[in-house]
Each structure stands twice: as C-alpha cells, then as structure tokens.
C-alpha positions as CSV (number, residue, x, y, z in Angstrom):
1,X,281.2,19.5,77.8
2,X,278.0,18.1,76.6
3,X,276.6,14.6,75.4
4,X,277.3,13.9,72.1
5,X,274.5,11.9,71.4
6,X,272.1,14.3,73.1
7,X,273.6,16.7,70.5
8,X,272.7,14.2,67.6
9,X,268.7,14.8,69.2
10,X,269.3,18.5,69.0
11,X,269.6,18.7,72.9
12,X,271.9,20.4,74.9
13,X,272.8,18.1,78.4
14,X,275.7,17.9,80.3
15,X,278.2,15.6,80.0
16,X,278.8,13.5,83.5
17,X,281.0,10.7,81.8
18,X,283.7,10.5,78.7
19,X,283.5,6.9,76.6
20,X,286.4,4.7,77.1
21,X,286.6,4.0,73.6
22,X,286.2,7.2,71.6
23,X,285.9,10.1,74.0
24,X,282.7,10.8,73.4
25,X,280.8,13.4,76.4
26,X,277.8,11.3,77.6
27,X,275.4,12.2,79.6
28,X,273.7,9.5,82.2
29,X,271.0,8.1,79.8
30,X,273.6,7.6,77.1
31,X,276.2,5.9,79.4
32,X,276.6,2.4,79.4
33,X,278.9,0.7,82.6
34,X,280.4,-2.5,81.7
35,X,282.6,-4.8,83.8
36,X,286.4,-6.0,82.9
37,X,288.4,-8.8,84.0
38,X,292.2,-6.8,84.4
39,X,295.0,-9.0,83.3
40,X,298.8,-8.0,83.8
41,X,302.1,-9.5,82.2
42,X,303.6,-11.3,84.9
43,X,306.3,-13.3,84.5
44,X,305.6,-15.9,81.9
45,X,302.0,-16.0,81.6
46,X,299.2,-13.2,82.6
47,X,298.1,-12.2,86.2
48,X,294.1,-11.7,86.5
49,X,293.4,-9.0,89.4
50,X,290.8,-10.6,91.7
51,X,288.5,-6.9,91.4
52,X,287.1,-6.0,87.5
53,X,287.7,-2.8,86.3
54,X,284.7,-0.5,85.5
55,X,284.8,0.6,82.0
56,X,281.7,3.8,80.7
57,X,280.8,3.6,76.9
58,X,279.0,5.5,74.8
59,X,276.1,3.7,73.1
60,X,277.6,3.2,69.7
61,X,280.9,1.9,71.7
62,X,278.5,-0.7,73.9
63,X,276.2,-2.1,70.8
64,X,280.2,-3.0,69.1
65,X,281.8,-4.4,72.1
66,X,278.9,-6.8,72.5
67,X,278.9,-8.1,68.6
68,X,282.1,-9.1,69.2
C-alpha cells in the first residue's frame, strides 16, 4: 500500500500507517499521532483507563478533529 496523499503529489511512498478515521495509507510525513483519554461503560457511569490510547490520522482527519 502507498500514501494517499503522496499519491495526491504524484509520488509513489510507502505506506507505514492506515488513518483511524478513514483508512487512508500514510506515509511518516503525512501521519499525525494524537493522544485519547479511553473511557469504558462501567456500571452506571464511565470508567477512564489511567493510560491514553494512541490514535494515527491522516492530515485531512487531524485539521477536522481539531476544529471540533
């Protein structure tokens, strides 16, 4: 597989990484790691886990999760 958005520059790189939101083949310039606090049903209310979860975006993926 090979980065999307290299593909969009008319360059061919390998993929290292897949977005978590779309699926998208990135390579390590177009990968973006972002941090997320876990939470869990448990019981009545929600159980946060003490370690965040890694999450790898794409760009496109990053820029929309941040406008939010």
């Amino acid at each position: 597989m090979n980065c999307y958005d290299c593909h969009a520059e008319d360059r061919v790189v390998p993929a290292v990484a897949v977005c978590h939101h779309c699926g998208a083949g990135l390579c390590g310039d177009h990968t973006t790691s972002v941090w997320e606090v876990v939470h869990h049903a448990s019981g009545t209310g929600a159980s946060t886990l003490p370690t965040r979860a890694r999450r790898l975006l794409c760009t496109t993926c990053a820029v929309a999760g941040a406008e939010v």
